[in-house]
C-alpha positions as CSV (number, residue, x, y, z in Angstrom):
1,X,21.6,19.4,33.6
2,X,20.0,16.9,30.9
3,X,17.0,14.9,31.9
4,X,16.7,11.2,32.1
5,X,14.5,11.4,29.5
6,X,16.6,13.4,27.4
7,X,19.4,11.3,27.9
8,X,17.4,7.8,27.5
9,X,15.8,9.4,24.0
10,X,19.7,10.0,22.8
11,X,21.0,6.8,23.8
12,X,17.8,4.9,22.1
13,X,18.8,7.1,18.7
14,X,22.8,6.4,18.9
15,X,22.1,2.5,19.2
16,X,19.9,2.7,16.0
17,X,22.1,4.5,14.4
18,X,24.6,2.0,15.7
19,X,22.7,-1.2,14.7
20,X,21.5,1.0,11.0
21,X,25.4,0.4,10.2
22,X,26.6,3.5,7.6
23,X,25.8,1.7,4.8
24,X,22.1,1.6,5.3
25,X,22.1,5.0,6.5
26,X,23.9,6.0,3.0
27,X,21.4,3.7,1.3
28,X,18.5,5.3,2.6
29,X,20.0,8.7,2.1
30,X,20.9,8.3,-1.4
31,X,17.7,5.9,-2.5
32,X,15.7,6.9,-5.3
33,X,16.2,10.2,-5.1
34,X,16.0,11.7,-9.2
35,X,18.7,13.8,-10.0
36,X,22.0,13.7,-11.8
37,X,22.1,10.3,-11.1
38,X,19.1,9.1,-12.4
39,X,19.0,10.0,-16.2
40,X,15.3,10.5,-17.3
41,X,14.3,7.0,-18.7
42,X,17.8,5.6,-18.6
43,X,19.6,3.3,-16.7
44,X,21.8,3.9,-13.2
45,X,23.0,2.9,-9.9
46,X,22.8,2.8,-6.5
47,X,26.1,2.7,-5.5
48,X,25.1,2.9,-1.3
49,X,22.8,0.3,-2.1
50,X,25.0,-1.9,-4.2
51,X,26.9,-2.2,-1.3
52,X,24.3,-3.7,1.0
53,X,25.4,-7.2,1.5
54,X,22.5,-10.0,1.4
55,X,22.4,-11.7,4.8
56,X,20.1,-14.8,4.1
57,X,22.0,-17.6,2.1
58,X,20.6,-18.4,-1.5
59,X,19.8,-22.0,0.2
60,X,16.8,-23.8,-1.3
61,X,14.9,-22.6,1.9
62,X,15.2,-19.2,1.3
63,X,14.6,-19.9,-2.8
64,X,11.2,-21.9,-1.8
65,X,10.1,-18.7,0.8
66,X,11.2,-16.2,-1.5
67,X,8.8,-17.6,-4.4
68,X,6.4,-18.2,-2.2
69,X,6.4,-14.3,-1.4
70,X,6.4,-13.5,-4.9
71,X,3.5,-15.7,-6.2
72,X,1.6,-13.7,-3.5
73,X,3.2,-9.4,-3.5
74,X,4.5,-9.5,-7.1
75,X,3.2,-11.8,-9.7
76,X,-0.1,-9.6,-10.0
77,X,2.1,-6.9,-12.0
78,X,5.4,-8.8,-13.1
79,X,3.7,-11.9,-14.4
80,X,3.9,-15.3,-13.0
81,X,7.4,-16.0,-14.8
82,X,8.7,-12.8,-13.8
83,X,8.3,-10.9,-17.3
84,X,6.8,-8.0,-16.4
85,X,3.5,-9.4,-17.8
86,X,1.4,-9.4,-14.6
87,X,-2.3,-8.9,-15.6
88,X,-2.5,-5.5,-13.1
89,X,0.7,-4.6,-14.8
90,X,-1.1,-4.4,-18.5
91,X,-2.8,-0.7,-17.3
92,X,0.6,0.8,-15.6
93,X,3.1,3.3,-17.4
94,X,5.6,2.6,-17.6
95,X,4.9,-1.1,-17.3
96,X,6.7,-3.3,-14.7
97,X,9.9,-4.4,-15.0
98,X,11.1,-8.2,-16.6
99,X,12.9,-9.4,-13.9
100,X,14.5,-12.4,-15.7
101,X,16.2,-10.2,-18.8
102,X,19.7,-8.8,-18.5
103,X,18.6,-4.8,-18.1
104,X,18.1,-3.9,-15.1
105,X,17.2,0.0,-15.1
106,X,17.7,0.4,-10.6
107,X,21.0,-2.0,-10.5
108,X,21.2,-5.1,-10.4
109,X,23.2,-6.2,-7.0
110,X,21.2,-7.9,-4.3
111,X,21.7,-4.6,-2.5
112,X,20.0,-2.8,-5.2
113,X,17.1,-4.7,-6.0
114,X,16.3,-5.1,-1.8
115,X,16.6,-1.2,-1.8
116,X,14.0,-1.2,-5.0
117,X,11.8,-3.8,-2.9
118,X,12.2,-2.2,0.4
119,X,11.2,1.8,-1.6
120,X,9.7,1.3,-4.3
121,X,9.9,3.3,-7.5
122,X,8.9,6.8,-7.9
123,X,6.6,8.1,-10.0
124,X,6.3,4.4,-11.2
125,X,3.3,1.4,-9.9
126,X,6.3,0.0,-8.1
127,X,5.1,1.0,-4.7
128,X,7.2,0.4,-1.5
129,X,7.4,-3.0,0.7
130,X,8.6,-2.2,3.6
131,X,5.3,-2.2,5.2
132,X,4.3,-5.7,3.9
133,X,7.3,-7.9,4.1
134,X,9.7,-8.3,6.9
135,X,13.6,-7.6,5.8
136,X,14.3,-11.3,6.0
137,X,11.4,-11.8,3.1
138,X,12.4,-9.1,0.8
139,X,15.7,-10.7,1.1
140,X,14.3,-14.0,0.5
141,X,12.3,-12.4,-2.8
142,X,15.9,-11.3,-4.3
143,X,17.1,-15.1,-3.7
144,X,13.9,-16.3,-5.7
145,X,14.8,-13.5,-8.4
146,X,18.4,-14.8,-8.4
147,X,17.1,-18.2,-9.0
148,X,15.3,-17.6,-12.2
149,X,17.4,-14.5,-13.9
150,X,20.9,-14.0,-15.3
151,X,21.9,-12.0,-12.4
């Protein structure tokens, strides 16, 4: 016969799994992981985290908090018009990203570039910010991005 506490501890796991939803779970599988996928210097997708739909509206709001956040957690590397020319930036290799050209090398879909907030980069200065930002502000930082890029 199971425990209570046994039983409690599996019902607490099935409702985060539950509330995770499959495409997070195959986001967070899949995420960053080098491999065939991730040609050495090239391009690629996430197609798990492509899929990740953005729930905060792109409202004015959400724009405003978003740059807010960026001024603040990403300006220092990427530059204060999102070029990737961020005075702490100058000394990384390979050198952080320009967020307002057309190239993005981790995807470009909402989904994508949360999943690139949320992780990080390896083996690059793009460190996760999971830790640092609720999910509602990294969401707000890809609005902001939106705002002032082609994608």
């Amino acid at each position: 016969m199971r425990s209570t506490r046994s039983t409690i501890t599996d019902a607490i796991l099935i409702l985060t799994l539950s509330a995770a939803g499959p495409v997070a779970l195959a986001a967070r599988a899949q995420e960053h992981q080098h491999g065939a996928m991730h040609p050495e210097g090239g391009a690629h997708r996430h197609p798990a985290a492509a899929q990740l739909k953005n729930p905060v509206a792109a409202n004015d709001t959400s724009v405003a908090a978003g740059k807010q956040i960026y001024d603040k957690q990403c300006a220092g590397c990427h530059g204060d018009t999102a070029k990737g020319d961020g005075a702490m930036g100058e000394e990384l290799n390979p050198k952080p990203a320009n967020l307002v050209d057309a190239d993005w090398k981790h995807g470009s879909s909402d989904g994508e570039i949360f999943v690139v907030i949320r992780d990080g980069i390896k083996n690059t200065g793009m460190k996760p910010y999971a830790r640092k930002m609720t999910t509602h502000q990294m969401w707000d930082v890809v609005n902001y991005l939106r705002s002032i890029g082609p994608h």
